[in-house]
Backbone as CSV, one residue per row, in Angstrom:
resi,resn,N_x,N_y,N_z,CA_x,CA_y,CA_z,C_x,C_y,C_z
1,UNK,65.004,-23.287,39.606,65.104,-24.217,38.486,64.140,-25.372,38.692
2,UNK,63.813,-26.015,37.452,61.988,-27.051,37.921,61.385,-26.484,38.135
3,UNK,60.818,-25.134,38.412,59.914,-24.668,39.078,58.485,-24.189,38.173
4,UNK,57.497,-24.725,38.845,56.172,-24.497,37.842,55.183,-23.433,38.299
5,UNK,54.730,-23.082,37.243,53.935,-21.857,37.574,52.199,-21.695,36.641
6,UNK,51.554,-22.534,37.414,50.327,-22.507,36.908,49.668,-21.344,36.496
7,UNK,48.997,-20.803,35.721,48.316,-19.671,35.347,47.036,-20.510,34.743
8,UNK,45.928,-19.758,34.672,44.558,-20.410,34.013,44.658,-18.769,33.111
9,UNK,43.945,-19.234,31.664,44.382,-18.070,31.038,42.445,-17.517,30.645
10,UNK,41.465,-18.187,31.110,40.486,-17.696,30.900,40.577,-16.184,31.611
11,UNK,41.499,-15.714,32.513,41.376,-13.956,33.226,42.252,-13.079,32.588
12,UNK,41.610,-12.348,31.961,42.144,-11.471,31.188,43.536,-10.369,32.118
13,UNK,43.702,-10.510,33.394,44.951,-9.867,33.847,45.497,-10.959,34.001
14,UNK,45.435,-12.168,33.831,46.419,-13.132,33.590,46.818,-13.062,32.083
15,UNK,46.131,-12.815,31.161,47.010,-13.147,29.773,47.689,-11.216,29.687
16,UNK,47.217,-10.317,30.496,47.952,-9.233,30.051,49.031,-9.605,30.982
17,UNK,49.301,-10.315,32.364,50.558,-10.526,33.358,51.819,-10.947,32.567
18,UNK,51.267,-11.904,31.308,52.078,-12.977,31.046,53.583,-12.489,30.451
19,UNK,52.967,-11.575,29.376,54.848,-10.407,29.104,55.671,-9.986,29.900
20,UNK,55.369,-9.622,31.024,55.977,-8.762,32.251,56.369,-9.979,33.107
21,UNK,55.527,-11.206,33.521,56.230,-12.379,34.003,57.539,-12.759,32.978
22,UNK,57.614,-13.087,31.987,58.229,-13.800,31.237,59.584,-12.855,31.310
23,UNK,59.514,-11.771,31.400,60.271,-10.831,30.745,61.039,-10.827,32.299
24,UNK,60.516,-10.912,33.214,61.139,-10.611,34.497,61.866,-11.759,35.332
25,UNK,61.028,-12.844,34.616,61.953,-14.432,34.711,63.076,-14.241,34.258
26,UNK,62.719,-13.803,32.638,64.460,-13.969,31.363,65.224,-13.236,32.075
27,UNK,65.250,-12.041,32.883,66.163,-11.185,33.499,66.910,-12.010,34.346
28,UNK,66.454,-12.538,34.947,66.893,-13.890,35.898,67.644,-14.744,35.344
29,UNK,67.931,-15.074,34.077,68.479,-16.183,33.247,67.345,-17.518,33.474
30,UNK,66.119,-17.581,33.423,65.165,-18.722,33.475,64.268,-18.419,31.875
31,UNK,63.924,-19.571,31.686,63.007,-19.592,30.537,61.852,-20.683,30.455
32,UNK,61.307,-20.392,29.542,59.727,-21.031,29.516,59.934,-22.871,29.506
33,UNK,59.239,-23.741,29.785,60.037,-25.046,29.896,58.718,-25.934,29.591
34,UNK,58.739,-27.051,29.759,57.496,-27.932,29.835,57.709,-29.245,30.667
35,UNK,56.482,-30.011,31.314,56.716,-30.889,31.919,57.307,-32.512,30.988
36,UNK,58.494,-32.698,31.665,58.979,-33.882,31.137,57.912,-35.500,30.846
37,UNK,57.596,-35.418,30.204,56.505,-36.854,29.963,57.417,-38.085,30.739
38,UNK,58.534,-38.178,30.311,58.967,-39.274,31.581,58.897,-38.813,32.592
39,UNK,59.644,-37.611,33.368,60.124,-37.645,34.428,59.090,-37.170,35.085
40,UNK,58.117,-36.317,34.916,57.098,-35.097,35.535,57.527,-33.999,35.840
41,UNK,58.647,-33.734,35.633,59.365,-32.625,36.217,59.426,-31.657,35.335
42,UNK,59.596,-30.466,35.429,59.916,-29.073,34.751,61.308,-28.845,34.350
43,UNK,61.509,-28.959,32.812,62.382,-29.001,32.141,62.757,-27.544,31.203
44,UNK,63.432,-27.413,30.516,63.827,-26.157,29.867,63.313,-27.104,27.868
45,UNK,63.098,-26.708,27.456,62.760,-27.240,26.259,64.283,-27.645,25.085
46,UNK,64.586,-28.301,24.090,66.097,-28.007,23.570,66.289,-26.743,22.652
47,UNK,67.408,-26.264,23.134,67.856,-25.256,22.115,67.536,-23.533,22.589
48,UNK,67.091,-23.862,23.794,66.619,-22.704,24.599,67.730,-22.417,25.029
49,UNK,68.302,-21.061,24.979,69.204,-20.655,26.245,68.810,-19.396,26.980
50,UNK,68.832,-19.038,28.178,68.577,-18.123,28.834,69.138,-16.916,28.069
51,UNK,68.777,-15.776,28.160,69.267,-14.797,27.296,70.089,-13.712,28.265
52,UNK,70.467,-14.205,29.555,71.096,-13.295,30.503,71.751,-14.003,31.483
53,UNK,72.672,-13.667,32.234,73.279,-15.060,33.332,72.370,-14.195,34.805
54,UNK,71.858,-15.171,35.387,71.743,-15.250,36.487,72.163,-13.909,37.229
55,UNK,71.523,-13.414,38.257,72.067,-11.898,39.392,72.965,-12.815,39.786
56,UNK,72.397,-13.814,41.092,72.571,-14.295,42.025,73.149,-15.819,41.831
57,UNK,74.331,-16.421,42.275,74.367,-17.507,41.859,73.746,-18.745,42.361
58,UNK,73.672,-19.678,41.771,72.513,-20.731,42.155,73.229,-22.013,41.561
59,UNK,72.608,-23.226,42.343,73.408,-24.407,41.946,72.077,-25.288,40.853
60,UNK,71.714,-25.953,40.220,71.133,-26.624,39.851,70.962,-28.062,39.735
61,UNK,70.033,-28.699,39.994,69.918,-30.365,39.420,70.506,-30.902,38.292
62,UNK,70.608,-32.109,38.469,70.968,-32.844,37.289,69.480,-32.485,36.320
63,UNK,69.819,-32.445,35.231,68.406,-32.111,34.919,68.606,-33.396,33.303
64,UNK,67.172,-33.985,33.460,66.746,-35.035,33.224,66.811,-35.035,31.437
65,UNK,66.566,-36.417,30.966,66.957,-35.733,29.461,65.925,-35.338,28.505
66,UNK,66.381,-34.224,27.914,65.135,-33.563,27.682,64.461,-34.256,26.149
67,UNK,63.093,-34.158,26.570,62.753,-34.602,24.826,62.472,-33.700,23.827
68,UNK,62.600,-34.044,22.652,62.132,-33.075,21.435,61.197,-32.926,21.556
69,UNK,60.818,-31.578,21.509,59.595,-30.515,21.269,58.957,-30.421,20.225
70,UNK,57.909,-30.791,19.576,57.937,-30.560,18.060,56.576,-29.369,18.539
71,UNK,56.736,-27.975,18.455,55.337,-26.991,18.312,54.404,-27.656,17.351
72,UNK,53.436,-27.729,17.117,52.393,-27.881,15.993,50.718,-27.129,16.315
73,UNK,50.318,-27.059,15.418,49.110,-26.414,15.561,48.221,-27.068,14.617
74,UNK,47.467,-27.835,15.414,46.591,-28.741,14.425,44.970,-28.736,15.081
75,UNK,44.303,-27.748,14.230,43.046,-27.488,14.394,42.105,-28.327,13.506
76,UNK,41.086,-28.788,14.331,39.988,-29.448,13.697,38.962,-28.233,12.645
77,UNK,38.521,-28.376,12.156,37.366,-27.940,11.975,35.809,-27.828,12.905
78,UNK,35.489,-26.571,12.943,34.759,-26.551,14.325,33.757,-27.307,13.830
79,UNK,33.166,-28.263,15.157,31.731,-28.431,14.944,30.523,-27.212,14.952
80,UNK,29.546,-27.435,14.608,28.362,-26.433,14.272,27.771,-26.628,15.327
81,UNK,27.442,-25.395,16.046,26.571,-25.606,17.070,25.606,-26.186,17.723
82,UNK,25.426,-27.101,18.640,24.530,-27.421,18.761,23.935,-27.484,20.048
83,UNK,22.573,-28.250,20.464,22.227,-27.957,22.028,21.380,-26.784,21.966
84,UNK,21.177,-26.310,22.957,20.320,-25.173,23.801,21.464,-24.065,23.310
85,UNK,21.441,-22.901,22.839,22.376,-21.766,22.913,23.663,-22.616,21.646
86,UNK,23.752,-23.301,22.244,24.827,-24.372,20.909,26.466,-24.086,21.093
87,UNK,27.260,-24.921,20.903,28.977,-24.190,21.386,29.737,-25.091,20.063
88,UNK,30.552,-24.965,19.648,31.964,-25.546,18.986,32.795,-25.543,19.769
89,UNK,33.637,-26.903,19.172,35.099,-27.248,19.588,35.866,-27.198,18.472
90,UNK,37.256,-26.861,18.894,38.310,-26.562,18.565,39.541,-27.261,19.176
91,UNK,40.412,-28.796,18.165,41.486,-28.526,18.962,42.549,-28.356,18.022
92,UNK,43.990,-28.178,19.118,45.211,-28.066,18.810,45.991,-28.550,19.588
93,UNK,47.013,-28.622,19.146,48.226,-29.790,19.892,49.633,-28.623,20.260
94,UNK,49.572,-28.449,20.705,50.986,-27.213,21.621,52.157,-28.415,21.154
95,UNK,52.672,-29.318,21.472,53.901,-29.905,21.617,53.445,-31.209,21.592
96,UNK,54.483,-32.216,20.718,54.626,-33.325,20.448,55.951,-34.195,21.387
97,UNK,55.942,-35.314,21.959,57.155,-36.107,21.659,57.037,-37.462,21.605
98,UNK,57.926,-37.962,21.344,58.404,-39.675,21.009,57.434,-40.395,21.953
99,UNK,56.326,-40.771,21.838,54.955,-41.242,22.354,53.963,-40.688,23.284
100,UNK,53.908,-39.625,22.681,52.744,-38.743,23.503,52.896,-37.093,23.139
101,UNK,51.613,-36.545,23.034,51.411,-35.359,22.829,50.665,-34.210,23.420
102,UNK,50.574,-32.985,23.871,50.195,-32.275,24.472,48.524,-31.892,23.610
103,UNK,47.237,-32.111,24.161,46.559,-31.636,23.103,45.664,-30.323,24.110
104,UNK,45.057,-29.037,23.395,43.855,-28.014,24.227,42.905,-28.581,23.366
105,UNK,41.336,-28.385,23.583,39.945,-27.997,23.245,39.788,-26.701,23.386
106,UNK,39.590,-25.780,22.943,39.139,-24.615,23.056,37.255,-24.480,22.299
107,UNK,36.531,-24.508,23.975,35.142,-24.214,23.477,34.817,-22.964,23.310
108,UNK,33.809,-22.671,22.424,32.769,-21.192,22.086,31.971,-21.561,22.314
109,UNK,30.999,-21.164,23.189,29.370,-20.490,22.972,28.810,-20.296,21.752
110,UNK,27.454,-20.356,21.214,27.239,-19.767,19.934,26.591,-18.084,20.405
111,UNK,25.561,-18.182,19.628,24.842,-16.938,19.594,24.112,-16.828,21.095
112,UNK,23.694,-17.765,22.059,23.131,-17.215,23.041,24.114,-18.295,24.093
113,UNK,23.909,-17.628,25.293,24.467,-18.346,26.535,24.229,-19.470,26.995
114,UNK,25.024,-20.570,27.252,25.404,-21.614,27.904,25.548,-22.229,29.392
115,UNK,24.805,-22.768,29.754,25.145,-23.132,31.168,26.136,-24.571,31.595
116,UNK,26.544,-25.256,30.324,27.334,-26.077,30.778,27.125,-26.630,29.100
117,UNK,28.746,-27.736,29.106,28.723,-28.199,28.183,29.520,-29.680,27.811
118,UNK,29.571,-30.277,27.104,30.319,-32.197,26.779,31.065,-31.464,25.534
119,UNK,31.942,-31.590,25.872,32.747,-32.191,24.206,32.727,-33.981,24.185
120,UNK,32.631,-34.580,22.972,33.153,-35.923,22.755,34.138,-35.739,21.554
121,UNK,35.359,-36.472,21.938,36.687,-36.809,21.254,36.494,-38.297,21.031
122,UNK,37.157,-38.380,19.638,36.979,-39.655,18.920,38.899,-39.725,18.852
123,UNK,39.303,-40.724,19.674,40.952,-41.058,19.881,41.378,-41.718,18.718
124,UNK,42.301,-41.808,18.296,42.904,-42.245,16.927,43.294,-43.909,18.035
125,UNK,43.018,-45.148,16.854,43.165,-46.224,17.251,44.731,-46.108,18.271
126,UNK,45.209,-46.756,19.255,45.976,-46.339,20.161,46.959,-45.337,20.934
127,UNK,45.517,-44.404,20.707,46.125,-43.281,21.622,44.884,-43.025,23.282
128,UNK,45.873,-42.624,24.070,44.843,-42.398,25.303,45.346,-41.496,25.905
129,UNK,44.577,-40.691,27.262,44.409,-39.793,27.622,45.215,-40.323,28.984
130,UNK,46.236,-39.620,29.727,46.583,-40.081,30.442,46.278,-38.683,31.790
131,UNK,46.426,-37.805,31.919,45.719,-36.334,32.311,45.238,-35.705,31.807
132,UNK,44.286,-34.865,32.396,43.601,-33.601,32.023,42.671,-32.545,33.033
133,UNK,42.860,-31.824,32.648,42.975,-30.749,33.648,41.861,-29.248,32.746
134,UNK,41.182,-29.086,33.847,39.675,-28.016,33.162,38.655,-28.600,32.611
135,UNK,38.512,-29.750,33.467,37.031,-30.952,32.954,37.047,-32.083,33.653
136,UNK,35.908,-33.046,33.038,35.844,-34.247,34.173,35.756,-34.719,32.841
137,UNK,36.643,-35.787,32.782,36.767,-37.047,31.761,35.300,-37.979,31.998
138,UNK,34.880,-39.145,31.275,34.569,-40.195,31.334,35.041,-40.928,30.054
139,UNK,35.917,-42.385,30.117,36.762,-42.773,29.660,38.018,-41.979,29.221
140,UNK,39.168,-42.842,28.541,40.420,-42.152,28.756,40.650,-42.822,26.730
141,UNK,39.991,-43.179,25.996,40.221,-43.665,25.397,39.382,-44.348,24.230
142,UNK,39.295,-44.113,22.444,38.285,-44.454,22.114,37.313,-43.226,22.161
143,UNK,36.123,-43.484,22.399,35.151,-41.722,22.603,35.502,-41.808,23.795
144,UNK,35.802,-40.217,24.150,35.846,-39.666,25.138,35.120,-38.395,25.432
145,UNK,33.923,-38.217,26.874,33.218,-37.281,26.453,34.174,-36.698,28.024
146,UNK,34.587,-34.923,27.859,34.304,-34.342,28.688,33.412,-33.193,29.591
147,UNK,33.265,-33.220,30.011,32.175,-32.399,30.765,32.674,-30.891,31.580
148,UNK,32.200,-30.118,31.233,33.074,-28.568,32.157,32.596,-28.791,33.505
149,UNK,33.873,-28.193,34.094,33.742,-28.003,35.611,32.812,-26.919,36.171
150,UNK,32.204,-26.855,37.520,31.580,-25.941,38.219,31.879,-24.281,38.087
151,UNK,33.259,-23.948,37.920,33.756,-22.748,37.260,33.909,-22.501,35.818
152,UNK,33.641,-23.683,34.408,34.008,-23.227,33.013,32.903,-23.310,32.681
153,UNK,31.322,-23.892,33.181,31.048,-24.356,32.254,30.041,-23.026,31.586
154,UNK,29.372,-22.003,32.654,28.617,-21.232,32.078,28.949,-20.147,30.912
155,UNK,28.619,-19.969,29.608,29.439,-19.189,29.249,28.593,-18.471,28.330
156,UNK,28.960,-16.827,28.333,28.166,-15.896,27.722,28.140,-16.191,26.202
157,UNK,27.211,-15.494,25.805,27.211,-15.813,24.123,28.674,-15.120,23.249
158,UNK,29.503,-16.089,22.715,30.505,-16.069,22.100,31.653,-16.293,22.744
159,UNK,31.451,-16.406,24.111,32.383,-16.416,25.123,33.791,-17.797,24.736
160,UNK,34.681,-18.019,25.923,34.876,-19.310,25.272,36.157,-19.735,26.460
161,UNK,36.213,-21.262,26.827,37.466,-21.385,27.503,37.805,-22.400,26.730
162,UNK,38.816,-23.232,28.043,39.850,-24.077,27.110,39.908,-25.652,28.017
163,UNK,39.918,-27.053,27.894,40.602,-27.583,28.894,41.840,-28.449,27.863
164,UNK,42.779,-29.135,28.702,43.655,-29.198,28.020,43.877,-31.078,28.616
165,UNK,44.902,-31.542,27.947,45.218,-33.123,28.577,46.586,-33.746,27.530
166,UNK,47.390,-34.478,28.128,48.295,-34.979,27.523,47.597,-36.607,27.536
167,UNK,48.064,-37.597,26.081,48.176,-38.460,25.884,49.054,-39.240,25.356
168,UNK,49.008,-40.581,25.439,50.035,-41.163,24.750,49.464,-41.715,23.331
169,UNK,50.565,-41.775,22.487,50.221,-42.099,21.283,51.173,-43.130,20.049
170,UNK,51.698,-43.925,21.289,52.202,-45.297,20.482,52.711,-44.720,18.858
171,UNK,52.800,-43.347,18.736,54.054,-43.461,17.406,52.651,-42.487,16.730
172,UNK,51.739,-42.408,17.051,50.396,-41.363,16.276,50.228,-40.800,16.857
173,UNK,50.429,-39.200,16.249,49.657,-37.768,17.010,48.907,-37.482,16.753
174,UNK,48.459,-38.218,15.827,47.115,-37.603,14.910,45.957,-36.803,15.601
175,UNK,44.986,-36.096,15.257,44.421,-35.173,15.931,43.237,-36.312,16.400
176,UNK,42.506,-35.761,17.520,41.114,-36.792,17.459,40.122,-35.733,17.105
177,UNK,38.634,-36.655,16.715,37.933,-35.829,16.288,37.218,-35.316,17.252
178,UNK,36.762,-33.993,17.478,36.274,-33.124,18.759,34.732,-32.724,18.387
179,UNK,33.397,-32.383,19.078,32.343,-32.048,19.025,32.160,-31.926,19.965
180,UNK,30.796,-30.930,19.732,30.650,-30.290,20.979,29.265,-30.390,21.487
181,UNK,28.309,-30.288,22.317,26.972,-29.846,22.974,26.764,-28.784,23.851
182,UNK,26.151,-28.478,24.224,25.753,-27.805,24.833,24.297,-27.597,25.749
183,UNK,24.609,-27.329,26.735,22.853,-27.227,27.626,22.895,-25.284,27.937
């Protein structure tokens, strides 16, 4: 119980693993959860219930209070390629709560290959970036450009990964605006 389980989903036997994990957890009585924005901890989401009891019995934590989940899917409109080879961004927001929201970038390549690439995000007046993870930030707030890491950034023509970051957002989820470059 709490327990986290990182996966990077750019490897294709990681997104075929993911049914057969999930499915072999639920047997267990465990389910999919997210990290608590207060607490940091690994929570069960509301309204989830395990769909099986437990083999083995097990004691659990107090477990912390959970916040509303709101799913949403809020895609920008891609930018048009640009740069050397050229890439678009794409984002969306997985989960919302009561001051802060989960947001991905999902980059493409255009028509020819990429050796690295910047997105810049335009933050909605008081919202900021408080982690992120599959890039190197510079600023947290306002424009924000990120830069791919030593493993995302090369990418075949049409190819595409993802990095992701939670922020806070003083009462606005609003999307920020995303663009892309490319070298």
């Amino acid at each position: 119980n709490g327990g986290i389980i990182l996966m990077h989903d750019q490897y294709q036997a990681t997104r075929d693993a993911v049914p057969q994990i999930v499915k072999n957890l639920s047997s267990r009585g465990l389910c999919p959860g997210m990290i608590s924005p207060s607490t940091g901890r690994a929570v069960a989401p509301d309204g989830v219930t395990p769909t099986t009891s437990p083999t083995t019995p097990t004691t659990s934590p107090t477990s912390p209070t959970k916040p509303t989940i709101t799913p949403t899917t809020s895609p920008t409109t891609p930018t048009k390629p640009t740069g050397t080879g050229g890439c678009e961004a794409t984002f969306s927001q997985p989960s919302t709560w009561g001051g802060g929201f989960q947001g991905q970038v999902t980059v493409t390549a255009g028509s020819t290959a990429i050796a690295s690439w910047t997105v810049t995000m335009t933050m909605p007046s008081g919202q900021s970036i408080s982690s992120l993870w599959n890039g190197t930030a510079t600023g947290t707030s306002g424009s924000v450009s990120v830069r791919s890491t030593a493993w995302n950034g090369s990418l075949a023509p049409g190819a595409s990964t993802s990095f992701g970051f939670t922020a806070t957002a003083n009462g606005d989820s609003a999307a920020p605006a995303v663009s892309c470059a490319a070298a």
